[in-house]
C-alpha positions in Angstrom: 0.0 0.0 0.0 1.3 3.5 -0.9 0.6 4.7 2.8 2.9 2.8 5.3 1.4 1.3 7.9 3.2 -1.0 10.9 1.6 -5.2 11.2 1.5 -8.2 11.6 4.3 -10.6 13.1 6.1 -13.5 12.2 6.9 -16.6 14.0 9.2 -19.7 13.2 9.3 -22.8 14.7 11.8 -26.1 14.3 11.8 -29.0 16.1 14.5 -31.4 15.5 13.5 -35.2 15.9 16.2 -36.9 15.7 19.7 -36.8 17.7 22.4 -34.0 16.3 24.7 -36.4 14.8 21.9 -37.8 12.4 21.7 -34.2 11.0 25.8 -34.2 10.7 25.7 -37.2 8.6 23.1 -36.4 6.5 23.0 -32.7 5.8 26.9 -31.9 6.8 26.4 -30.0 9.5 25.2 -30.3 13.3 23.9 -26.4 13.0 20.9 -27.9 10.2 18.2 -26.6 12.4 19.6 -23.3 13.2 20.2 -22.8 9.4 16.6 -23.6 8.9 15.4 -21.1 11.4 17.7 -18.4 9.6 15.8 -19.3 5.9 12.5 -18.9 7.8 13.2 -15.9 9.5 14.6 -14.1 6.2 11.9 -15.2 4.7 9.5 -13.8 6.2 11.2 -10.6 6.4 8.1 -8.8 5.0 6.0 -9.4 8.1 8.4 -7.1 10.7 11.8 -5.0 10.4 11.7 -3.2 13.2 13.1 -6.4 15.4 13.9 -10.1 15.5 15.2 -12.6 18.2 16.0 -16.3 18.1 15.9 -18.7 21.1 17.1 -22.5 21.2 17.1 -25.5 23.9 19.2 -28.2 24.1 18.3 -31.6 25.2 20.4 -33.7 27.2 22.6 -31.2 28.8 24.3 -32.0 32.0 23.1 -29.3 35.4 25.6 -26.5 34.9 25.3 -26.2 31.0 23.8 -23.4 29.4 20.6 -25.3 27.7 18.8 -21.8 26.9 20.5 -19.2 24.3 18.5 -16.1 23.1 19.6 -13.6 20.9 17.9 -10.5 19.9 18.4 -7.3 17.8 16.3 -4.0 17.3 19.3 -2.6 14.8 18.8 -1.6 11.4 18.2 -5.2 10.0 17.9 -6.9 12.6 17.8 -10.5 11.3 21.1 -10.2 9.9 22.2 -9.2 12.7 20.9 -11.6 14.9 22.7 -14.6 13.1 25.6 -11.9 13.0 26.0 -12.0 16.4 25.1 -16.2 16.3 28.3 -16.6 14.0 30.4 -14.6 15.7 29.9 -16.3 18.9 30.6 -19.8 16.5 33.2 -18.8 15.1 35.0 -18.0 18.1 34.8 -21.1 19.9 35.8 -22.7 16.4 38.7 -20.8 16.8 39.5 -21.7 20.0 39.0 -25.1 19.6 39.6 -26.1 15.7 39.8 -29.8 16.4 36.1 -29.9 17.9 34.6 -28.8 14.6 33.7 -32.3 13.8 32.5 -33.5 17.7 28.9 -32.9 17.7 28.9 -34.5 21.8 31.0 -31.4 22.6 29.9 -29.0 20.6 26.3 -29.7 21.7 28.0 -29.3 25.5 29.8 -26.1 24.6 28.5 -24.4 21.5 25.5 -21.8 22.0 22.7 -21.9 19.1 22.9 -25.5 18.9 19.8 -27.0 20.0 17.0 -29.2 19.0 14.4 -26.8 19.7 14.2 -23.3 18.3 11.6 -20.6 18.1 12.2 -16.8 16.0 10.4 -14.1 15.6 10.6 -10.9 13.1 8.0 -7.9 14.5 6.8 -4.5 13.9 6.5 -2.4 16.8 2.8 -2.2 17.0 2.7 0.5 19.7 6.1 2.2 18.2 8.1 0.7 21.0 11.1 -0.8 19.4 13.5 -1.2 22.2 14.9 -4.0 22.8 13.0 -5.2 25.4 9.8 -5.5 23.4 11.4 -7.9 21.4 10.4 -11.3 21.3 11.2 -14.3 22.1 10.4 -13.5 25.9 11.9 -15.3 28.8 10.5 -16.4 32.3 13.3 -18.0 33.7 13.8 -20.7 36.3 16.0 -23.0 38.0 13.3 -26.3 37.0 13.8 -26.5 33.5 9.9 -27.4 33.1 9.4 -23.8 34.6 11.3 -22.0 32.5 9.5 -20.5 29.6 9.9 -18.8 26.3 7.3 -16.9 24.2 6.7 -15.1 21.1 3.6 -14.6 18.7 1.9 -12.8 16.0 -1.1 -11.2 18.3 -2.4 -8.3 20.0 -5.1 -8.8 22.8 -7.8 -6.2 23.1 -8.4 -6.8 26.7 -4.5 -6.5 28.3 -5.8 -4.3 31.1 -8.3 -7.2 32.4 -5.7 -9.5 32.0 -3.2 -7.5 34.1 -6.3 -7.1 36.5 -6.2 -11.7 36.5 -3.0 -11.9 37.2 -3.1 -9.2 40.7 -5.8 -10.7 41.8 -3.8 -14.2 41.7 -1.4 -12.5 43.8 0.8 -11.7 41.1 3.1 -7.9 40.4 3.6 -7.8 36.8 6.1 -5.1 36.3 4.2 -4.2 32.9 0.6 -3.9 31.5 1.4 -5.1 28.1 -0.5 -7.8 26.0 2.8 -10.0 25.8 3.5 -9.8 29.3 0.5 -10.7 30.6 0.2 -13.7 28.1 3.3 -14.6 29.3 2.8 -14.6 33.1 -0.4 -16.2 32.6 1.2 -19.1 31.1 3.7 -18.8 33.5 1.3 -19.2 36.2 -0.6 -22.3 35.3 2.2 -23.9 34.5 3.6 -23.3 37.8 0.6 -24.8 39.3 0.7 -28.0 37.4 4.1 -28.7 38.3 3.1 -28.2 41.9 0.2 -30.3 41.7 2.1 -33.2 39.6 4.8 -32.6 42.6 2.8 -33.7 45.4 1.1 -36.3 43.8 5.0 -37.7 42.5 5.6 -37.2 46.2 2.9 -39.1 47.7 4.8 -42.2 44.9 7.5 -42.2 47.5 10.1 -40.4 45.0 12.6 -37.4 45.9 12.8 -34.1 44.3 15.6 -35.2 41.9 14.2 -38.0 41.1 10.7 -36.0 40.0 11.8 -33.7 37.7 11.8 -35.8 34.6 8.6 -37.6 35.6 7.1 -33.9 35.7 8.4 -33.3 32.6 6.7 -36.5 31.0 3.3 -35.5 32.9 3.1 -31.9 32.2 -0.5 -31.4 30.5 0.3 -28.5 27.9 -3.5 -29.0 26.3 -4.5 -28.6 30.2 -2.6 -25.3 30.9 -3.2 -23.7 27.7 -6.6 -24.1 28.5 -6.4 -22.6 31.3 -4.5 -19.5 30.5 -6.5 -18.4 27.5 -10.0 -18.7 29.0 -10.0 -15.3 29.0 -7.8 -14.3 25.9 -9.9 -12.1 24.0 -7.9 -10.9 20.8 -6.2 -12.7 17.5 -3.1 -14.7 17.8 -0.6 -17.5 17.2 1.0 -17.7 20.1 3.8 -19.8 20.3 6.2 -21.3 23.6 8.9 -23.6 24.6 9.4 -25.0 28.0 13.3 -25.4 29.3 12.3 -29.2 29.0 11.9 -29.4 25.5 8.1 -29.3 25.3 6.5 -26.6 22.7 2.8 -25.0 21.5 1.2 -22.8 19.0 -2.0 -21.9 19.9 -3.5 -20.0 17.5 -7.3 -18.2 18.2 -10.6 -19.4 18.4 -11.5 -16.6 14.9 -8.5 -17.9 13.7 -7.8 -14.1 12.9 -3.7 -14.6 13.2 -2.5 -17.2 10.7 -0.2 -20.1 11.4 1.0 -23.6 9.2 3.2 -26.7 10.3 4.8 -29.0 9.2 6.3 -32.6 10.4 8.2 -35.4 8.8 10.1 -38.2 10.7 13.3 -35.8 11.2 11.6 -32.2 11.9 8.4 -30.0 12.4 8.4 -26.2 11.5 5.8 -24.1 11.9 5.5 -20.8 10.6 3.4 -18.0 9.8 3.0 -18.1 5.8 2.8 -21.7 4.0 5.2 -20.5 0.7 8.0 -20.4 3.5 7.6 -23.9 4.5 7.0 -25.1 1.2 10.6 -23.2 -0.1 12.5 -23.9 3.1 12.1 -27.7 3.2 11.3 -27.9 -0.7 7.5 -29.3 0.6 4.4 -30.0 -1.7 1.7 -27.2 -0.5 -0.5 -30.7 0.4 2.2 -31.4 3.0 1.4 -28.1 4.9 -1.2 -27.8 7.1 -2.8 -25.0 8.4 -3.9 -25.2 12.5 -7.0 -24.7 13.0 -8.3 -21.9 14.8 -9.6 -22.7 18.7 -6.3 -25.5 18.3 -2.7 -26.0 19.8 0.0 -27.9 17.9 1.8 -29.8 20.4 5.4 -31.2 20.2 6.2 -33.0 23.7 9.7 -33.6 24.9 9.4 -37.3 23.5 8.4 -36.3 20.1 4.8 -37.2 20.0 2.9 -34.2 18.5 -0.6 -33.5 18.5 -3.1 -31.1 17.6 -5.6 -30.3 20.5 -8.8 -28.6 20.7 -8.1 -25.2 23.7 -10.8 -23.3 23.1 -14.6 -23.5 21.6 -14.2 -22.4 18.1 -15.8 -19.0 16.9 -16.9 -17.9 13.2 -13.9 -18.2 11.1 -12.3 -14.3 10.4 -9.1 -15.2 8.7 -7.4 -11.5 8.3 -8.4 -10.7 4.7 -5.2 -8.2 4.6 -3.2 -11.3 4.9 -4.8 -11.8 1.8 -4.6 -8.6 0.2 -1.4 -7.5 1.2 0.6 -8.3 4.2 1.7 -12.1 3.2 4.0 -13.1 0.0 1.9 -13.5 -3.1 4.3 -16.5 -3.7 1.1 -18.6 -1.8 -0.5 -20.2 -4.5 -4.2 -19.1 -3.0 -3.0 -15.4 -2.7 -1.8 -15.2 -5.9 -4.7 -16.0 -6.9 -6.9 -14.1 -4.7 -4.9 -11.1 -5.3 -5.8 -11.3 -9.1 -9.0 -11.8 -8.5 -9.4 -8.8 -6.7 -7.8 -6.9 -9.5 -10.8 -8.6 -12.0 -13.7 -7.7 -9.8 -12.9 -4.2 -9.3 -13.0 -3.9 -13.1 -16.9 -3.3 -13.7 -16.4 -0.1 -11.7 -13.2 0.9 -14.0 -15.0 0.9 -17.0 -17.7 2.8 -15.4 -15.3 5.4 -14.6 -13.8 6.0 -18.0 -17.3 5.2 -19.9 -16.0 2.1 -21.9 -12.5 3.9 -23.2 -10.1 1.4 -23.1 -8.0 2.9 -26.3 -8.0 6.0 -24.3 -6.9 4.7 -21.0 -3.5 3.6 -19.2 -3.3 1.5 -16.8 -0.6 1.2 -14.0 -0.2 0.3 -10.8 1.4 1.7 -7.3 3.8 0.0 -4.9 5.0 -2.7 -6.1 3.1 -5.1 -4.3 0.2 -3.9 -5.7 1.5 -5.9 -9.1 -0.5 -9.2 -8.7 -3.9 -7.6 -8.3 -2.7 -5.1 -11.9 -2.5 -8.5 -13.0 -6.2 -9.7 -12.5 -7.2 -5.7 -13.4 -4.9 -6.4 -17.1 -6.7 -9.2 -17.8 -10.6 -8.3 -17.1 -9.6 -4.9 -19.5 -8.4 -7.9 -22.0 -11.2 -9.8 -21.7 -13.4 -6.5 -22.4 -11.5 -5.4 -25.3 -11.5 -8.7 -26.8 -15.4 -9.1 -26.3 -15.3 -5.7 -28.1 -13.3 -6.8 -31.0 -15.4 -10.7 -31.3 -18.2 -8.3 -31.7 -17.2 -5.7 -34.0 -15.4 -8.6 -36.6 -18.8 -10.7 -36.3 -21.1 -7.3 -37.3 -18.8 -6.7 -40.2 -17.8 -10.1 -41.1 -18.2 -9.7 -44.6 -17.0 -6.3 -45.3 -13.4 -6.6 -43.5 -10.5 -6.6 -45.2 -7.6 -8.7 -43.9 -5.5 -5.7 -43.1 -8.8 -4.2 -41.0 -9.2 -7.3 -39.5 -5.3 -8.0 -38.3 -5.9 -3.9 -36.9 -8.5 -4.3 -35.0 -6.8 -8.1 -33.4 -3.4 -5.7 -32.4 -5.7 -3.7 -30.4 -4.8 -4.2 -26.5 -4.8 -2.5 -22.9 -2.4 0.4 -22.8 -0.2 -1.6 -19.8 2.6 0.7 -18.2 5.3 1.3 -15.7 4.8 4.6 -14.5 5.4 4.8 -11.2 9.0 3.8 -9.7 9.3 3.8 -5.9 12.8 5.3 -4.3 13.9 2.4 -2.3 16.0 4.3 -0.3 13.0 6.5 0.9 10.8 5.5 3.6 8.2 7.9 4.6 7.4 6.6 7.8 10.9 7.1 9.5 10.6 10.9 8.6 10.3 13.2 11.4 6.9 15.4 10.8 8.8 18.6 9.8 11.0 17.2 6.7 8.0 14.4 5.6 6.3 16.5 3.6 8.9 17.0 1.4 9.9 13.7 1.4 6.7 12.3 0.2 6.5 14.7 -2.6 10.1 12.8 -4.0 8.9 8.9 -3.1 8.2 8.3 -6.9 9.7 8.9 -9.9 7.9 8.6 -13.2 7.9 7.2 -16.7 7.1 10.6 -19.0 6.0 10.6 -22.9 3.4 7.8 -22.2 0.3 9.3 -20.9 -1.0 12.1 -23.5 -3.7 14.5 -22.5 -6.8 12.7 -23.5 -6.3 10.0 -21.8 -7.4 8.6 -18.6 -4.7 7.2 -16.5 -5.6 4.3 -14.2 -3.7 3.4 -11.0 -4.4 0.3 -8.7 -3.3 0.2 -5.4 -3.7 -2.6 -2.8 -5.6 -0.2 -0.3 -5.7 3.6 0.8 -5.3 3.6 4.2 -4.9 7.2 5.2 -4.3 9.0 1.9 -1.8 10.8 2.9 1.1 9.5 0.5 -1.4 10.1 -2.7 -2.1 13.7 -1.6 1.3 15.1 -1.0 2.8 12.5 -3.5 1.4 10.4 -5.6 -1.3 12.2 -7.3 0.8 15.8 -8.0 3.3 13.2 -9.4 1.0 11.8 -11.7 -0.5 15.2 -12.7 2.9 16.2 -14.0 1.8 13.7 -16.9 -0.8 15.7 -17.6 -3.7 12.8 -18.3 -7.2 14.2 -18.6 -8.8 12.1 -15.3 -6.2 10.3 -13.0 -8.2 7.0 -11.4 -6.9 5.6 -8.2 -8.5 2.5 -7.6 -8.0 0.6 -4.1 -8.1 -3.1 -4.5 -9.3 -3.4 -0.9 -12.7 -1.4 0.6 -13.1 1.5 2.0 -10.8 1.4 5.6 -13.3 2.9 8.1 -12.3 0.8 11.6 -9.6 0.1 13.8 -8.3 -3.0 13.8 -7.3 -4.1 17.6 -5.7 -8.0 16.1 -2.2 -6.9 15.2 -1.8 -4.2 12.5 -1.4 -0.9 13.6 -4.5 0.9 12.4 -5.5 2.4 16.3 -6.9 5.5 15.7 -10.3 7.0 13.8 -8.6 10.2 12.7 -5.9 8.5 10.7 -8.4 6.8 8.3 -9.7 8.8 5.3 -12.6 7.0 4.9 -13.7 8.1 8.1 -12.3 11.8 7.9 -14.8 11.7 4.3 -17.5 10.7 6.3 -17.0 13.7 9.1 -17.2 16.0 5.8 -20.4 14.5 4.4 -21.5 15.3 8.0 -20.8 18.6 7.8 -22.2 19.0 4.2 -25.7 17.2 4.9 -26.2 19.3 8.1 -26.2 16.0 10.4 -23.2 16.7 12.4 -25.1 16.1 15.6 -24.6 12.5 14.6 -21.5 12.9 15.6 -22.4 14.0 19.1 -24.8 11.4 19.7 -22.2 8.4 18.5 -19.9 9.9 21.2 -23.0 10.1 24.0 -23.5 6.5 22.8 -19.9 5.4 23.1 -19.5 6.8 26.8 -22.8 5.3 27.6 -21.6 1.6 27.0 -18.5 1.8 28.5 -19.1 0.7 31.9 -20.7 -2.3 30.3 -19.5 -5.7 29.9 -17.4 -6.8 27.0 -20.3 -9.1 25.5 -23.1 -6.2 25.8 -21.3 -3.5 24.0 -22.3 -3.1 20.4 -20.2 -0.7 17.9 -21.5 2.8 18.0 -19.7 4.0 15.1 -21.4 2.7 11.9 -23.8 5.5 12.4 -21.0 7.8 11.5 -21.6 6.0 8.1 -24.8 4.9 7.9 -26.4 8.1 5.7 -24.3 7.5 2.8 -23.4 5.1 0.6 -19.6 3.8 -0.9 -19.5 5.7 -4.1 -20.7 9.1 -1.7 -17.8 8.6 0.6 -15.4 7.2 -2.5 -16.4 10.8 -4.2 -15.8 12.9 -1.2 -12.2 11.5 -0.4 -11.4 12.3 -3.9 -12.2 15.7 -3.4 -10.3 15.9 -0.5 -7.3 14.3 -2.3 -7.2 17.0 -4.8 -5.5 19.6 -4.2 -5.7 23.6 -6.1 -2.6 22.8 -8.2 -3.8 19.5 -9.2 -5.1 20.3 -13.3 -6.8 16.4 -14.3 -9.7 15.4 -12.7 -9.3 12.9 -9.9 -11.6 9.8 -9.4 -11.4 7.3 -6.2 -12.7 3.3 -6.6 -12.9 0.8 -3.9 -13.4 -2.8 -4.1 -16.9 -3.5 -2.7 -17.5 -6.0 0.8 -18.9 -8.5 -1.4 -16.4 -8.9 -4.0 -13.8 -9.1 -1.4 -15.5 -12.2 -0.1 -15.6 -13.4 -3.4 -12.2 -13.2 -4.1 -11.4 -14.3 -0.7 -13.9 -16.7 0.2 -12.3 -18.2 3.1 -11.3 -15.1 4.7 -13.5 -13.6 5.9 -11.9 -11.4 8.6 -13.4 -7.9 7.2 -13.8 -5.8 10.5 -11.9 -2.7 9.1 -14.2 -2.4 6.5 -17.5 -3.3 8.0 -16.7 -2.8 12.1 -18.1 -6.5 12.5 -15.6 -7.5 15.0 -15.2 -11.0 14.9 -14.6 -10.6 19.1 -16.6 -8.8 22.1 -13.4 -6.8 22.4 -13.3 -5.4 19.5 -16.6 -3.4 20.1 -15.0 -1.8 23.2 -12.2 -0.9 21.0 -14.0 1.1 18.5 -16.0 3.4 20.8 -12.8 4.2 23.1 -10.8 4.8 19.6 -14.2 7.7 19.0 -14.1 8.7 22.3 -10.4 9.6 22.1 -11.3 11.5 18.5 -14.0 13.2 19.9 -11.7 14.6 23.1 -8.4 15.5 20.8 -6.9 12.2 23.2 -4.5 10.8 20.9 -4.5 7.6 22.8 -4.6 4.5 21.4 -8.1 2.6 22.2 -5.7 -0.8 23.2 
């Protein structure tokens, strides 16, 4: 999308099964799992750049050996420098000791990294915190191995506040309020309690202390404690954790909003956030993948049996629909598709726009990843034009010369490159006093294409906030001089928060919404407005499950195209000399191109949770004040 917005996470999971020296004698190399975890980290690069971190646990350690490593980085690119700092560390003790190279017994003794568990993560910072400490994998340490736990997920949790609240009144002083530590400590808890529980029954065997560790570590119920700690979980995730033992989970929730997909053979299992990177990394048919469902854990115990387990009651499948339309790598066979699809179905509205002209028309599209869906939009305008020319040869069938004929066949869609990104420009790590004018330089373009009759199309995988097209992209595309410039999002109309994982917090930011206020304003109805916020503060001392979302009213008077017309007024600015149209892609045709993903809330403020509701009115109620809080 031309506006940048922060999202999503990404998580990676291997799971070695067999001993080291199987992986030394049939791949070369001891470190084969933490190569693997460096492919599915890089890979999935896309989905967070602002951190990363890498965790591992070795089995079969001795007491007084480092069996937990972690590494993190917030730098620049921060994967690269996480398995910077790995090497380093490797190639040191190689130094040391050149004639251990070869002895996988002591290098699994001495040798940090090396493990047969390992868990990574790439994030975003969500909230804009990107110090180190908000990077993930966390850590709740322990002297019991089975105690000792490690965390890290793609989620956000609408309700971190009542969790915070749980955890005090078990007796608990969390030194933070935030989503991840709470999860975490909750986790943390339960698990604490089941290994006190499983201790005095071990007791009651007769056995000593010793002797019950690694019976605890057999008994551990990880369906039992997940249970347990997410009772109460309202928000989307896939959540994933490693005990010092060697057990591991991904839970992933019950709306299955936050995406997640495994894999196991006889030597590994991997899990990870986006199926292509499986498929690539271990060179996988996309049947071998599976996807776990929502409500479900995958569970790897410390003996290798894995499972999937049912935590929690499933709701109405919401799959994020902007993993679909942008945030995931098209490489996914079913996004690729999906993607081009969504270019097709916007199409009808296209031709609408420039009344049938497609000799008269070019089309383009902007960022990059907007590509696939110019794709789908290139071949509905071939479709049309070739409809036009079966119709035209089959009225005049008998009259047509060859030459005529052969003419009207070269006919096609004017298809261009117009728009070329700066890669080296990045709006969104501009202070406010220089972005301006860094906005206005993001693009270069392609001149002596576009001539002044013609209408210049541009797709765009969704406008967000706008602000990119105003200050940049449309005074670009003016300089081109086309008579009407078309800017055609292939994702609706933005008009919600989102509360699941991507950074879309706060009304004011969304032009959709801002177009609405102005429609307001226009119709005389502004004391909408005042009533939406009375209705807001009215439900908040309500419980989660009775709150409903005040804020479609906002929209309610008017319909897509009104909203759509006003936000292209509002992009346009004096200087701007072609006229300037705005298209969305309609609800419905992004459930057709998406049929299985059906997670829409930021379109339609159906929130596929109770927390979302609550969400949504604080995020008004901070417009309404001038708070600019975030609503979670």
């Amino acid at each position: 999308m031309s506006d940048a917005i922060k999202h999503e996470c990404g998580i990676a999971m291997v799971r070695l099964l067999k001993p080291l020296q199987y992986y030394k004698d049939k791949y070369g190399t001891a470190f084969y799992g933490l190569n693997k975890m460096y492919l599915l980290m890089e890979k999935q690069h896309n989905r967070g750049q602002d951190g990363a971190g890498l965790a591992s646990i070795k089995f079969d350690v001795a007491p007084g050996t480092r069996y937990i490593s972690r590494v993190r980085s917030n730098e620049d690119q921060p994967i690269q420098d996480v398995f910077a700092q790995i090497n380093g560390r490797l190639n040191e003790l190689n130094e040391k000791h050149p004639d251990k190279i070869d002895d996988v017994e002591w290098q699994n003794d001495n040798a940090p990294y090396l493990g047969n568990l390992f868990l990574g993560h790439v994030r975003y910072g969500t909230f804009g915190k990107n110090s180190i400490e908000s990077v993930h994998p966390f850590l709740r340490q322990s002297n019991w191995m089975h105690k000792s736990l490690l965390v890290a997920g793609n989620f956000n949790m609408t309700n971190s506040k009542s969790l915070f609240n749980d955890l005090v009144e078990l007796g608990q002083h969390p030194k933070e309020i935030t989503d991840t530590v709470t999860v975490m400590e909750k986790i943390g808890h339960f698990i604490d309690d089941e290994v006190a529980k499983l201790y005095v029954k071990i007791k009651d065997e007769g056995l000593s202390k010793k002797e019950a560790s690694p019976i605890i570590e057999e008994r551990i119920n990880i369906k039992k404690i997940l249970k347990r700690s997410a009772k109460n979980w309202d928000g989307g995730y896939a959540m994933a954790g490693l005990l010092g033992h060697g057990d591991a989970f991904v839970l992933r929730d019950p709306a299955g909003i936050r995406p997640a997909f495994y894999y196991a053979d006889d030597e590994v299992v991997v899990v990870a956030s986006e199926r292509p990177v499986i498929q690539t990394v271990f060179n996988v048919a996309i049947s071998d993948v599976k996807e776990i469902e929502r409500g479900e854990a995958l569970i790897i115990k410390r003996n290798g049996k894995i499972t999937t387990d049912k935590i929690i009651e499933k709701l109405p499948q919401k799959s994020c629909s902007f993993e679909r339309i942008y945030f995931s790598r098209g490489s996914d066979s079913d996004i690729y598709t999906e993607r081009k699809n969504l270019g097709k179905l916007v199409f009808p509205q296209i031709l609408n726009k420039i009344n049938n002209d497609i000799k008269n028309t070019v089309f383009s599209y902007i960022p990059n990843t907007a590509e696939t869906s110019f794709y789908g939009m290139r071949e509905a305008a071939e479709d049309f034009l070739n409809q036009q020319k079966a119709e035209v040869i089959l009225k005049g069938q008998r009259s047509l010369s060859v030459e005529k004929v052969k003419e009207i066949l070269s006919e096609r869609p004017r298809i261009e490159k117009l728009a070329i990104k700066d890669a080296k420009l990045r709006t969104f790590i501009a202070d406010d006093n220089s972005r301006d004018d860094l906005v206005a330089h993001l693009y270069d373009v392609t001149y002596g294409i576009v001539k002044r009759t013609d209408n210049l199309v541009i797709i765009d995988d969704s406008i967000v906030r706008g602000t990119t097209l105003k200050q940049s992209i449309i005074k670009i595309l003016d300089r081109l001089n086309p008579k009407k410039i078309i800017i055609v999002s292939s994702a609706p109309q933005i008009r919600f928060p989102d509360c699941y994982g991507i950074d879309m917090a706060k009304l004011g930011d969304f032009i959709a919404f801002r177009a609405a206020l102005e429609l307001l304003k226009d119709t005389n109805q502004t004391k909408i407005i005042d009533e939406v916020y009375k209705n807001c503060k009215a439900q908040k001392q309500l419980e989660d499950t009775e709150i409903k979302n005040a804020v479609n009213a906002i929209y309610a008077p008017f319909t897509d195209a009104q909203i759509s017309g006003k936000i292209a007024e509002m992009l346009k600015t004096p200087e701007i000399n072609a006229k300037i149209e705005i298209i969305y892609q309609s609800v419905e045709n992004l459930h057709k191109a998406c049929p299985d993903h059906l997670g829409d809330w930021y379109f339609t403020g159906d929130y596929p949770t109770p927390g979302g509701n609550r969400v949504v009115n604080d995020a008004f109620i901070n417009f309404y004040e001038g708070s600019d809080a975030r609503a979670y």
